[in-house]
MARPASE-19982 format. One record per residue: x, z negated, y of N, C-alpha, C in turn; residue in three letters. Coordinates in pm, whole numbers, plus 50000, padded with zeros to 5 digits. Each point is the difference from the previous one (the first is absolute). Example, Ala and Ser with C-alpha at 12.3 -4.5 7.8 and 13.67 -1.06 7.14 Angstrom:
2
513194922049431499115000050119500905000050120ALA499655007250105500824999450119499234992750109SER
//
This chain:
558
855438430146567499804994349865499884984850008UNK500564994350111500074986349980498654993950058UNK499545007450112498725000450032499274999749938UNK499755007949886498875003349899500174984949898UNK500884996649980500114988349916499874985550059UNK500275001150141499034986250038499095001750021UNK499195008849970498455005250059499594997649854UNK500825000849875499244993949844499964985550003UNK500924994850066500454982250015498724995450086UNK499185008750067498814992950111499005003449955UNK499114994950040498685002950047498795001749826UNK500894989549891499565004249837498584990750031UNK498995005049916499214990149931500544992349891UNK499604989849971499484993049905499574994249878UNK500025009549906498384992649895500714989749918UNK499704993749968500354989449877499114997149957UNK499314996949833499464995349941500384984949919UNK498854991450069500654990149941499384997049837UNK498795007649989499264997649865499045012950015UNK499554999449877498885017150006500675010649974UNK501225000849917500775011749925500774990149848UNK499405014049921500574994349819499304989649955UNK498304999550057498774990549992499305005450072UNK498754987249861498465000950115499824986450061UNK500285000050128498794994850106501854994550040UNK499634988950088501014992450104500375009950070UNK499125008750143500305007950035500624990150136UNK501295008950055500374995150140501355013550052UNK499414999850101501105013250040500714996150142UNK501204997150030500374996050106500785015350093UNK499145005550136500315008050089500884996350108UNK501345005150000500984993450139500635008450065UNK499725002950152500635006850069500564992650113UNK501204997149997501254994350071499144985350008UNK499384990750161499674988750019498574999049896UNK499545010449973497904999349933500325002149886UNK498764985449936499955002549839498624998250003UNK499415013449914498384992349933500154999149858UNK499124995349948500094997949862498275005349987UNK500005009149865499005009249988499544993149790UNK499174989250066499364993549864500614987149956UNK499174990149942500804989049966499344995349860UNK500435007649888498864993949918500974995049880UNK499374994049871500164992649914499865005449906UNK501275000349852499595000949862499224989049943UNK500175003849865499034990149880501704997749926UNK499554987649926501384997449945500065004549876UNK501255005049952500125003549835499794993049917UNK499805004049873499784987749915500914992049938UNK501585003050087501094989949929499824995650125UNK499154992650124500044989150080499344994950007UNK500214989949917499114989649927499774989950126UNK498295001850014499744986750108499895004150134UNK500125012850008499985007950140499105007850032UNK499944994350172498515004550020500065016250037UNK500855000550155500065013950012501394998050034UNK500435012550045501545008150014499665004650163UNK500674997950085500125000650119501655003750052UNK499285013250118501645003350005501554992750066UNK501125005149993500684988250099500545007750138UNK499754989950059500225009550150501064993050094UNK500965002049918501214993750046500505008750105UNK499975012749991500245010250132499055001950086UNK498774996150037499134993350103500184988950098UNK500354990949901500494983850006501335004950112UNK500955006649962501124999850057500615008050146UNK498195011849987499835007350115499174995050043UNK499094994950026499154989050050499405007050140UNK501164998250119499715004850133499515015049987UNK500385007749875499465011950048498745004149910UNK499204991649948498845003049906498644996950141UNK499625011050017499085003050083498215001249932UNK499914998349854499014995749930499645009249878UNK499244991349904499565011049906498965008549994UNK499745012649941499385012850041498874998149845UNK499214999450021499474994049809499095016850002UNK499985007349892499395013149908498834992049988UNK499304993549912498924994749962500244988249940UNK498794995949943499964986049916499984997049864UNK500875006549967500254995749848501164991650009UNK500114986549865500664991850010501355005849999UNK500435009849927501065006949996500625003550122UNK498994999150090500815002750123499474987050137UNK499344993849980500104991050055499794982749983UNK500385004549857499774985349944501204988950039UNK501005000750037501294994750024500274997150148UNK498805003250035499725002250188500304982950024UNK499424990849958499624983050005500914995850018UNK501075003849914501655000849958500844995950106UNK499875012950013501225008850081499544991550146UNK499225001650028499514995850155500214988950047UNK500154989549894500474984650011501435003250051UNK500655011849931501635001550051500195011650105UNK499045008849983500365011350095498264998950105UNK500434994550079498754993550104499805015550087UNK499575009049992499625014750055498305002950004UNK499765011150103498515002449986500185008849883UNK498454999249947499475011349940499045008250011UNK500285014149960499035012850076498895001549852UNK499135000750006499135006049887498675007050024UNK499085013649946499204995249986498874992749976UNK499035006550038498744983250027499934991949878UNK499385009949843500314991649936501044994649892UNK501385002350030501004999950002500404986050032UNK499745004650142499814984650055499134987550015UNK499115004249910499164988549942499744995649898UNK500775004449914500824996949837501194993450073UNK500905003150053501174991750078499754985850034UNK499044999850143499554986650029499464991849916UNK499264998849873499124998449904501534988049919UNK501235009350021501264996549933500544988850117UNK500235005850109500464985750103499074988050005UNK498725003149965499224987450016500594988949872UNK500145010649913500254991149903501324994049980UNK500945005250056501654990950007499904993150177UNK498834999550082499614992750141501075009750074UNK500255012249993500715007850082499345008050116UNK498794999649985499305010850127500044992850137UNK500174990050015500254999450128501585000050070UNK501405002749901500985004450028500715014950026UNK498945005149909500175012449986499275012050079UNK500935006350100499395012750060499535007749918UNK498455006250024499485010749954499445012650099UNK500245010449922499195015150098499185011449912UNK498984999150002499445008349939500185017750060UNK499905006249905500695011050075498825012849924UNK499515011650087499045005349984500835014849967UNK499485009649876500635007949980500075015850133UNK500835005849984500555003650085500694992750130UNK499974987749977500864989750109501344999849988UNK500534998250080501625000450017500304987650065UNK501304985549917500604995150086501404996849970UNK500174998550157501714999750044500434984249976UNK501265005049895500534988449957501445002750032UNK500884994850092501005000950018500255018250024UNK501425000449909500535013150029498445013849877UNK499364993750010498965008049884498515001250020UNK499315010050021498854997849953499325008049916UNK498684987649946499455004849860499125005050018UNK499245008649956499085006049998498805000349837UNK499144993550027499114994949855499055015449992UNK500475001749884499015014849940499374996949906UNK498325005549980498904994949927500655006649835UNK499584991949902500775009249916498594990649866UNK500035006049852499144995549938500924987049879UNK498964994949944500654990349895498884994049894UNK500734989549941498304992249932499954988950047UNK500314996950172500084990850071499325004150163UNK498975000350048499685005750100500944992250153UNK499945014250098501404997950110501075001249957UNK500025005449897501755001849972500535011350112UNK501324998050004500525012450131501505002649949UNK500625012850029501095005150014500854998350138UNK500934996850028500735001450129500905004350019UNK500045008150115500885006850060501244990050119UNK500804999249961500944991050065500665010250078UNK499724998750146501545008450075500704991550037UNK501355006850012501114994850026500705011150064UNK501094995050092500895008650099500765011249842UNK500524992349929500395011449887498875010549937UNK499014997050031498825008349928498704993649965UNK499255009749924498904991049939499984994549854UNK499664992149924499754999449873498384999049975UNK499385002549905499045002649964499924985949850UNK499274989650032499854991549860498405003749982UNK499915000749861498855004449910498994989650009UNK500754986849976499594986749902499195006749881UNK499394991049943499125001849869498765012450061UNK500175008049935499075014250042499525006149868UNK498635010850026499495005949916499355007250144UNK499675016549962499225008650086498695000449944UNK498844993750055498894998149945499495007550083UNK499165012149989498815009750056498714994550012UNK499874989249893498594992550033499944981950002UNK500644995350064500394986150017498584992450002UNK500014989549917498784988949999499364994650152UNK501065002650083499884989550160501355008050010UNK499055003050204500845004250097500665015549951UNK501395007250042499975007950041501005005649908UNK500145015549969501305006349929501224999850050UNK500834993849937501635002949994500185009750130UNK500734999250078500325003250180500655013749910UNK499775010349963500895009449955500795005950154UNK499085004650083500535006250135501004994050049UNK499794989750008501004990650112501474997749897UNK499684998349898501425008449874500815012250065UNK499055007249990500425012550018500295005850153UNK499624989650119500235004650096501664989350012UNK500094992349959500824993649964501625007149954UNK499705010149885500655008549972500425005250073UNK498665009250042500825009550138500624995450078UNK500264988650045500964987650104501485001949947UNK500055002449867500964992349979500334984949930UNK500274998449850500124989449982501055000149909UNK500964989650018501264995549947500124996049899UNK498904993449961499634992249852498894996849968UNK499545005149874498654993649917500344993849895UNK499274984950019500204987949907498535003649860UNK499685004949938499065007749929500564983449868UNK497975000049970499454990949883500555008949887UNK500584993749903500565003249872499304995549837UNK498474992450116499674994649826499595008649887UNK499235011050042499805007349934500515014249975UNK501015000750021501115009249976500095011549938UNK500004988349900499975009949788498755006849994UNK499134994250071498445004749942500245016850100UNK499085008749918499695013850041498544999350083UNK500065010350105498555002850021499554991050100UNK498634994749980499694992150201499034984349939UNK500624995950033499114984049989498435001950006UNK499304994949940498504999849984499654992450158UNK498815001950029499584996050138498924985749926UNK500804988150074499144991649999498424997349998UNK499255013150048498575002849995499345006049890UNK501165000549867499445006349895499584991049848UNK500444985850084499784988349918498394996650038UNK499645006650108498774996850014498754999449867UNK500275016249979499435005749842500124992749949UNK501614998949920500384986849923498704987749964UNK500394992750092499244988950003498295002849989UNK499575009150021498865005150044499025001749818UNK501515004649920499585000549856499794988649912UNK501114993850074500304986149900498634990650051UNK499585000250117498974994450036498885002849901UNK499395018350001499455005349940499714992949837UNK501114999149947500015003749884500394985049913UNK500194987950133499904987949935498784992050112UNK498755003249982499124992550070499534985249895UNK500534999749886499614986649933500664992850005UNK501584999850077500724988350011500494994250121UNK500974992150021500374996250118501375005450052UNK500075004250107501525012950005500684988750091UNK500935000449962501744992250027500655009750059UNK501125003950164500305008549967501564995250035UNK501064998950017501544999050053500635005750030UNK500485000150139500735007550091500764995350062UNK500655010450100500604986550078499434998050149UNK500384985850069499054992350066500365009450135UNK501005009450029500365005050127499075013349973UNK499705008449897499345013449977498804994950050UNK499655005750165498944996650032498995011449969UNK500745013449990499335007149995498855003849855UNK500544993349881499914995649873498894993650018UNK499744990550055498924987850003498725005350083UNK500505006550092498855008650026499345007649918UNK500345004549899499455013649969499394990749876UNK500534992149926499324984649938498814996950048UNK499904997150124498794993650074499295015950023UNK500395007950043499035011149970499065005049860UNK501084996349897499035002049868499464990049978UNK500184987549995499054990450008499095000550092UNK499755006750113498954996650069498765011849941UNK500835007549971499055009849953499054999749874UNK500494991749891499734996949884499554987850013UNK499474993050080499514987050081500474986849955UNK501494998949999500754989049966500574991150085UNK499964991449963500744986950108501294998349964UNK500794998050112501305000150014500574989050017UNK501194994349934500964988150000501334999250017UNK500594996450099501795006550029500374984749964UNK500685001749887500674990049932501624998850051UNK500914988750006501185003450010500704995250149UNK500784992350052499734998550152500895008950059UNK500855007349927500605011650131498815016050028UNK499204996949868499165009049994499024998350105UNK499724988050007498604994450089501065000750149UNK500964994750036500454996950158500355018350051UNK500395008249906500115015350030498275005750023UNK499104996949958498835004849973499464993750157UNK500424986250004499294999850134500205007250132UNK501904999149962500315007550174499455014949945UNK499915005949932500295017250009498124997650048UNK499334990649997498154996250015500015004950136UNK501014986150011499885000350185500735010450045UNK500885006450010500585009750050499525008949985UNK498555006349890499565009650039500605010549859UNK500404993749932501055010849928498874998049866UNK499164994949999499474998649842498254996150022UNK498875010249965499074997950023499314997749857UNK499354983650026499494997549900498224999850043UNK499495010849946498294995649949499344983650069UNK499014998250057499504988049997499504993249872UNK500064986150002499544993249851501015008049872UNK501005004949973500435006349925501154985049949UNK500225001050129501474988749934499484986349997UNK500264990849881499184988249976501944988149964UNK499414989850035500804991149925500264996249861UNK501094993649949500185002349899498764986949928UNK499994990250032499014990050001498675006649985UNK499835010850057498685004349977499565012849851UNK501304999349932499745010749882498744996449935UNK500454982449963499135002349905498125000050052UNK500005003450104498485001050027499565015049979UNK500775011449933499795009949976500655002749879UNK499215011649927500745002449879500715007149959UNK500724999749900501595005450013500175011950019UNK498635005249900500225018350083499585007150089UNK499674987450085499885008650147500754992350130UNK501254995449920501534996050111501125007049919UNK501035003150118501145002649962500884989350059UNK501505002849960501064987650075501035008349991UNK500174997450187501865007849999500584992050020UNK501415002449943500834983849994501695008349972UNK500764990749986501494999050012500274996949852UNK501385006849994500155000249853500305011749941UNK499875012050053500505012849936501604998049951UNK500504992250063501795004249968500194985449875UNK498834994549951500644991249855500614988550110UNK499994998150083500294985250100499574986349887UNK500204997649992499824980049942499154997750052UNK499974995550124499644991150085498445007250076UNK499885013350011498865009350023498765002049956UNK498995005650040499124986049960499265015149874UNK500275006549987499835007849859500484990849897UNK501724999650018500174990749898499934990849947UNK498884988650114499854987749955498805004249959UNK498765006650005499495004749926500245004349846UNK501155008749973499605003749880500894986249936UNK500944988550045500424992149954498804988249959UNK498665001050051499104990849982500314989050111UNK500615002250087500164990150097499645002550175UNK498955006449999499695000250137498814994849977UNK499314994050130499424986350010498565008449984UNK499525014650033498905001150034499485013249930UNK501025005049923499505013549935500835000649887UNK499125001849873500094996449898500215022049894UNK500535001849935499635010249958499985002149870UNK498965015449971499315001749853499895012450004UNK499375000749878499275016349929499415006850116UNK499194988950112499345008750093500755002650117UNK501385001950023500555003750075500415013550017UNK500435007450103501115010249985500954998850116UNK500825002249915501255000850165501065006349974UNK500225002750111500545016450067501414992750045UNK501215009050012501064999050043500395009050103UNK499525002550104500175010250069501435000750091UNK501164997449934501125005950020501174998349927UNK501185004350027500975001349844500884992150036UNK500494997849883500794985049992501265011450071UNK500344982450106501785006650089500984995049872UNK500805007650023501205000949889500254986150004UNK500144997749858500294986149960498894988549971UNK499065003850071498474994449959499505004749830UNK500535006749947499105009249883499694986749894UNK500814990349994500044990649879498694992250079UNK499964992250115499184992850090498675006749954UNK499745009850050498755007849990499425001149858UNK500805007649932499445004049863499484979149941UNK500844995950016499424987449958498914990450049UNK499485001850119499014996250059498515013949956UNK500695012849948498885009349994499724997249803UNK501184989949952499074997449860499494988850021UNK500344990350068498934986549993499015001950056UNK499985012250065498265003650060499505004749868UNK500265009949932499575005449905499484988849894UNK500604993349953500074990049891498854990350045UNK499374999450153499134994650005498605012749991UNK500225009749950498815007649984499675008550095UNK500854994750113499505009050134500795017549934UNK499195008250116500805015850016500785001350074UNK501285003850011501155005350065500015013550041UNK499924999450129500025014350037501705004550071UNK500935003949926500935004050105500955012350033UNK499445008849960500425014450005498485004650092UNK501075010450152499085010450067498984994750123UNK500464983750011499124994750069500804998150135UNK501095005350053501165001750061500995011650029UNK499784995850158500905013550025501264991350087UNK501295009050053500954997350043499764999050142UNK500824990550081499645007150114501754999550066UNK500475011149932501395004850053499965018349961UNK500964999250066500335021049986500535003149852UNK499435007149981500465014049882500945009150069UNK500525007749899501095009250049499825010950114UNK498605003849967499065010250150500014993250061UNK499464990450011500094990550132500814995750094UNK501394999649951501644994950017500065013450058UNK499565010949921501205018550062498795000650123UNK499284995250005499075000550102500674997350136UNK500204983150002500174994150055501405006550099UNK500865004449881501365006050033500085014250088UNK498905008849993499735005650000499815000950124UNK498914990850082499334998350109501444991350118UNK500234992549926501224990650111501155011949993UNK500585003949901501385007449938501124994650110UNK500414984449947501194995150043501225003149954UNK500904996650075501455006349984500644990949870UNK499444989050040500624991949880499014991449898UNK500084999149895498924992649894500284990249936UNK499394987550000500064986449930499194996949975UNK499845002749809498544993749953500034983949966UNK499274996850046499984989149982498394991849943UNK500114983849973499074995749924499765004249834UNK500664998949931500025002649847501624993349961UNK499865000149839501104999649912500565007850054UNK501195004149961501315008149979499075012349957UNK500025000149881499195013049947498845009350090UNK499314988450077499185009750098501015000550102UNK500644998150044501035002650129500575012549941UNK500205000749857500525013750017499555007049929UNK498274999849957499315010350022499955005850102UNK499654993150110499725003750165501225009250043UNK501204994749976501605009950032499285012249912UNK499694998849952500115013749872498795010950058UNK498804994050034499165007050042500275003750152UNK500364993950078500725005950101501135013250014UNK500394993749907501385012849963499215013549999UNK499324996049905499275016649999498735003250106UNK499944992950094499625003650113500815004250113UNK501035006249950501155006350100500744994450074UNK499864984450007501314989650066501254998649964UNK500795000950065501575003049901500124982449956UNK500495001149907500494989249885500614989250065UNK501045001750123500644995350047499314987750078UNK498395009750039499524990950099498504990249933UNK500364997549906499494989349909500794991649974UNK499284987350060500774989250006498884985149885UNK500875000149866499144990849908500964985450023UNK499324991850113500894989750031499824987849878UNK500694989450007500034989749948499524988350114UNK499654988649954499384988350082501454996050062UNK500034995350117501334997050102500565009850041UNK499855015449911501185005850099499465004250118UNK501125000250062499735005150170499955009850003UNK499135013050083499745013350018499835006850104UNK501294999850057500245008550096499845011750091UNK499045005450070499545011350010500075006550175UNK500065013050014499375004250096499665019150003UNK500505005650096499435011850019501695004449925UNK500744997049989501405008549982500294996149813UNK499734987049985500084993949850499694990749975UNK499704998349857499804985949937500694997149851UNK500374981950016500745000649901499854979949985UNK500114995749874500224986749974500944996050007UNK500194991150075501454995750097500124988249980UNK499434992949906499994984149986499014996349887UNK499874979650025499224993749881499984991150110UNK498534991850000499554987950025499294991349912UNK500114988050011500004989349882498235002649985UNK499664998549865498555004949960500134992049856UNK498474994549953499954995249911498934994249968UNK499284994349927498904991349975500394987950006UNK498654996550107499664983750002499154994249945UNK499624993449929499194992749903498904987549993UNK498955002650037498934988550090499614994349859UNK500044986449971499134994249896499304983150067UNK498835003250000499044990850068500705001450141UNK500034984950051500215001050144501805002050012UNK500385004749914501884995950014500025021750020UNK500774997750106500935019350021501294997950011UNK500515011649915501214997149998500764990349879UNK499344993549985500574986349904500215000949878UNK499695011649954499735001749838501315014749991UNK500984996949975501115016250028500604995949834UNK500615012649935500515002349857500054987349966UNK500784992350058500214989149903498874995349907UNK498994994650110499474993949938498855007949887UNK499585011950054499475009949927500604999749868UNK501295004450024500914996449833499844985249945UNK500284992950076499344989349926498574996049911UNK498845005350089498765001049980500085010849851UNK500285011550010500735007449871500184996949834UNK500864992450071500494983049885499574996949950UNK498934989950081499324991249986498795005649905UNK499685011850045498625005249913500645008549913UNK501345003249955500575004549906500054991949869UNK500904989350036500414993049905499884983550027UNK499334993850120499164989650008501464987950034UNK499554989749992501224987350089500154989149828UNK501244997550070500084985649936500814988950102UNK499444992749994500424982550112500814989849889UNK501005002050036500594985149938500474991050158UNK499024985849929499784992050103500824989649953UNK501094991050073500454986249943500924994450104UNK500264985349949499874995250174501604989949932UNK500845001450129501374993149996499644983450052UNK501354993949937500104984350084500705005250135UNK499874994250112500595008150143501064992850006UNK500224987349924501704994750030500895003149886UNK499745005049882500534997749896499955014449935UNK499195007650040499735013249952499695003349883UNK499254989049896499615001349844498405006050034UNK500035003349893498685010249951499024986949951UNK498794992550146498794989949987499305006049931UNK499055014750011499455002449943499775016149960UNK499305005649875500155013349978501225003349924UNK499925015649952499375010850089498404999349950UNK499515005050078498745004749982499875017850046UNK499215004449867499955013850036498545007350016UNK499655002750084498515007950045500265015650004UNK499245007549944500175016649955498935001950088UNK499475011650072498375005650002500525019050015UNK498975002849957500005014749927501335005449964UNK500654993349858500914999649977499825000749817UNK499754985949992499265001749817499044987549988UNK499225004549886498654987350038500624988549907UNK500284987750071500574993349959499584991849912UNK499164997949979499394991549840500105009349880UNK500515011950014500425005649897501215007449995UNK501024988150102501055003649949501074987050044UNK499344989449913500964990050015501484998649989UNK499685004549865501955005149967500365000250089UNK500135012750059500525011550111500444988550158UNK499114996150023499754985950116500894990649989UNK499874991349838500714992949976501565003250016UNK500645010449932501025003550002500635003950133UNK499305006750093500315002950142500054984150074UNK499324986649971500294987650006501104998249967UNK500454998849907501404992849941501015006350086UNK499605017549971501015008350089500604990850123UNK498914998550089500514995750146500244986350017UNK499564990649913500454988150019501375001849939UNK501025007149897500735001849956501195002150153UNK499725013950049500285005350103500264992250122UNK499074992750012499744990950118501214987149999UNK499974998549876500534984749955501885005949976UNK500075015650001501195001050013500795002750117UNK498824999650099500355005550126500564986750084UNK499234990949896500014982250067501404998849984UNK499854996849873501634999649961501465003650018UNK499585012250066500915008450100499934992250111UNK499754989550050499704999550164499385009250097UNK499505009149944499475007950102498514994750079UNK500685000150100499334994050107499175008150117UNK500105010849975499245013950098499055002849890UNK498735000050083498575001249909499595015849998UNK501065009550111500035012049943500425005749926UNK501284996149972500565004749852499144989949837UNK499264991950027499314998249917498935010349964UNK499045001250158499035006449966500645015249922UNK501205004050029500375014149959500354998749878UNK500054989149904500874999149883498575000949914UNK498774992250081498494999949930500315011349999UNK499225009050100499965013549994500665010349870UNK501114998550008501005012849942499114990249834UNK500454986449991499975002149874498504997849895UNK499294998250117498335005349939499815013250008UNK500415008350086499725011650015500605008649880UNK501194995449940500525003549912499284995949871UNK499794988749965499164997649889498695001549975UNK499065006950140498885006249957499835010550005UNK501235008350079500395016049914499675000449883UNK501444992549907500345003449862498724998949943UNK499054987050028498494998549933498865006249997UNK500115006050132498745007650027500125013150054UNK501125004950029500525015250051499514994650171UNK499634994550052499084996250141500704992650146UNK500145002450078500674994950070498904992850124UNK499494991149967498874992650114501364993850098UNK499144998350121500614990750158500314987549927UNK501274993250022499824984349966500694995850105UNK499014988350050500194994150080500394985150011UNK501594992750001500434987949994499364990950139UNK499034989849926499734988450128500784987949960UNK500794994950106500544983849982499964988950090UNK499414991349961499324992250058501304986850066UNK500274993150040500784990650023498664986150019UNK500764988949915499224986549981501204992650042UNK
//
């Protein structure tokens, strides 16, 4: 008996999630068996809309940082920012190679050029069915489908077993480019033996089998059809290479000239050129400089901007502020994909200022998913049938759709495991169980500052666009400590002050009142001044205005 119980104490895997569970996107999965760690994705959220001023959300990898010697490199699924947008990041702190496919890895480099990292950073392109040895592990890259071409599934062995990760998947029978979803090598997989399947959870809830990316072909094929008098707009996103193809296919057919607006749109369009992953027509694709030498209804423009972005160049369009395309009645444009949770306000509001300029809105049916349906998932389960199950990549709610649909695929209950981000997950051939927490959390990039922006100041920022500032400014004698000059009081998004003198005035008297009793006291610490401003403006523009703005005491010494 005692035997059997140090034989549970040895030889465990691993998993920890540091981001990519109870959310979408910031995927990162950290694999550790005794001295070997890989880390399987490194990508980036979008920020909520109570973080005011923030660019993206990047994960924290404080348990990387602290295992350091044993991170043997990251394993990247494909190229969506969600999973490798945070790569730039991390690499400044966690200096490791990275494995990807080709163009995987040329959305990657595209990213080191731009933070001057490619010549620090090990890279390996890795060809499907390839296997490499990383420490105590090796991976094995399986062809698998997406709305990102090269996406792959991997098979991680380890002395405890195998695990099986999905990444972002859909079983496509007729894929735009390259080859069907590896079903066999799943399933021979199975027959091996596997310890754990990490199975995509985005589409969970949904019944039935994801539409095949090749059926947008039609799609577009109508809208072409059936708007030959205007100029077609269409928005996607800039990584769906497979999307833009089938774009440049109906335009070539309907004899239109093509314009890739947008620069993550244009720097993705070139590598997937060169790599072979995206065949464009000769004379088809024109510069944007060159629209106007043709007329509007015989060009289209694919561009950035489906997700309601600001800054994207749809939306500086329908804002009237992009430098080179102007829009009207003779437009139409297409939305060809669905707003990610939390986008719905972004979108819908960029799809009425299109409208309001006369243009047509197309955004129902022009879009398909490219993740698993519930057939797809019992499929998947079906073919691997691991001992143990962790859905992962979704909310909470799809994590335990996925438990649920599993269940009734004959896995006992027990061996569904719906983890949380940090916990540790323990596993091998005898048991598994969460045996711990590692520190996990969001890091917060705004312009060039990471890291620098944490609650506080967020709550502050909060504040500030809540209920706006007030400055009382006034300046002491430095030997004598009398009140030279002031107070002076400055408000901004607070109340408009030429129409509310009173209110101003009286908050004046207030603090020179205050101030002049603080004198009188001898008080000689300019913090208990500034705190006496504080409490007792804060108090008197309660009672006035129900409002509690930032006030901020400046004192000057003369």
């Amino acid at each position: 008996m005692k035997r059997k119980k140090e034989l549970n104490q040895e030889g465990k895997l691993k998993i920890i999630a540091l981001g990519g569970l109870e959310q979408i996107g910031m995927n990162i999965t950290v694999f550790e068996y005794e001295d070997s760690i890989i880390v399987v994705d490194c990508g980036l959220s979008f920020p909520a809309d109570d973080m005011l001023g923030v660019d993206l959300v990047i994960p924290d990898v404080t348990y990387l940082l602290e295992n350091i010697e044993k991170v043997k490199g990251f394993v990247i699924t494909h190229g969506h920012e969600d999973h490798i947008g945070a790569l730039p990041y991390i690499l400044k702190q966690v200096n490791v190679p990275v494995y990807a496919t080709r163009l995987t890895m040329g959305i990657i480099e595209n990213k080191l050029r731009e933070h001057n990292l490619i010549g620090t950073t090990k890279r390996k392109v890795v060809k499907f069915g390839q296997s490499i040895n990383l420490g105590n592990f090796r991976v094995e890259y399986i062809k698998t489908n997406h709305s990102i071409v090269d996406a792959a599934a991997l098979a991680i062995y380890s002395p405890a077993g195998i695990v099986v990760h999905t990444g972002d998947f859909k079983v496509d029978y007729t894929p735009v480019f390259g080859d069907t979803i590896d079903l066999p090598r799943l399933a021979e997989l199975g027959k091996k033996g596997v310890l754990a399947l990490m199975c995509d959870s985005t589409n969970a809830e949904r019944p039935g089998f994801t539409q095949s990316e090749k059926t947008l072909s039609r799609v577009f094929d109508m809208i072409f059809s059936g708007h030959k008098d205007t100029r077609i707009i269409i928005a996607t996103f800039a990584s769906n290479v497979d999307r833009v193809q089938q774009i440049i296919n109906s335009a070539y057919r309907y004899g239109r000239k093509v314009v890739v607006e947008g620069r993550s749109m244009v720097n993705i369009i070139e590598t997937a050129s060169a790599l072979g992953c995206l065949n464009i027509p000769e004379h088809t694709l024109i510069n944007i400089e060159q629209l106007k030498d043709y007329p509007e209804e015989k060009t289209v423009i694919i561009t950035t901007g489906s997700q309601g972005e600001s800054m994207a160049a749809l939306s500086r369009m329908a804002a009237n502020i992009h430098r080179k395309i102007s829009i009207g009645p003779k437009d139409t444009i297409i939305f060809s994909s669905n707003p990610i949770p939390g986008n719905e306000k972004a979108v819908t509001k960029v799809i009425n200022e299109l409208s309001r300029k006369g243009a047509e809105v197309i955004f129902h049916d022009a879009h398909v998913s490219g993740h698993a349906c519930q057939e797809e998932i019992k499929l998947i389960y079906s073919l691997v049938r691991p001992k143990y199950a962790i859905p992962v990549h979704g909310e909470y709610k799809h994590l335990k759709a996925q438990a649920k649909l599993v269940e009734e695929l004959g896995i006992d209950k027990e061996h569904i495991y719906i983890i949380s981000p940090g916990d540790v997950l323990e596993l091998n051939q005898e048991e598994a169980r969460v045996c711990g927490k590692v520190p996990v959390g969001d890091i917060l990039v705004d312009g060039l500052g990471v890291g620098d922006v944490g609650n506080i100041v967020l709550r502050d920022r909060q504040h500030l666009a809540e209920d706006g500032i007030m400055i009382v400014v006034l300046a002491l004698d430095g030997t004598d400590g009398y009140l030279v000059s002031g107070p002076d009081i400055v408000s901004r998004g607070f109340v408009y002050v030429r129409e509310s003198d009173e209110l101003m005035e009286e908050a004046r008297e207030l603090m020179t009142e205050v101030i002049e009793g603080c004198l009188d006291k001898k008080v000689t610490d300019w913090g208990k001044i500034k705190m006496s401003i504080k409490d007792n403006l804060g108090n008197f523009v309660w009672k006035k205005t129900k409002r509690r703005p930032m006030i901020l005491p400046i004192i000057l010494e003369v």
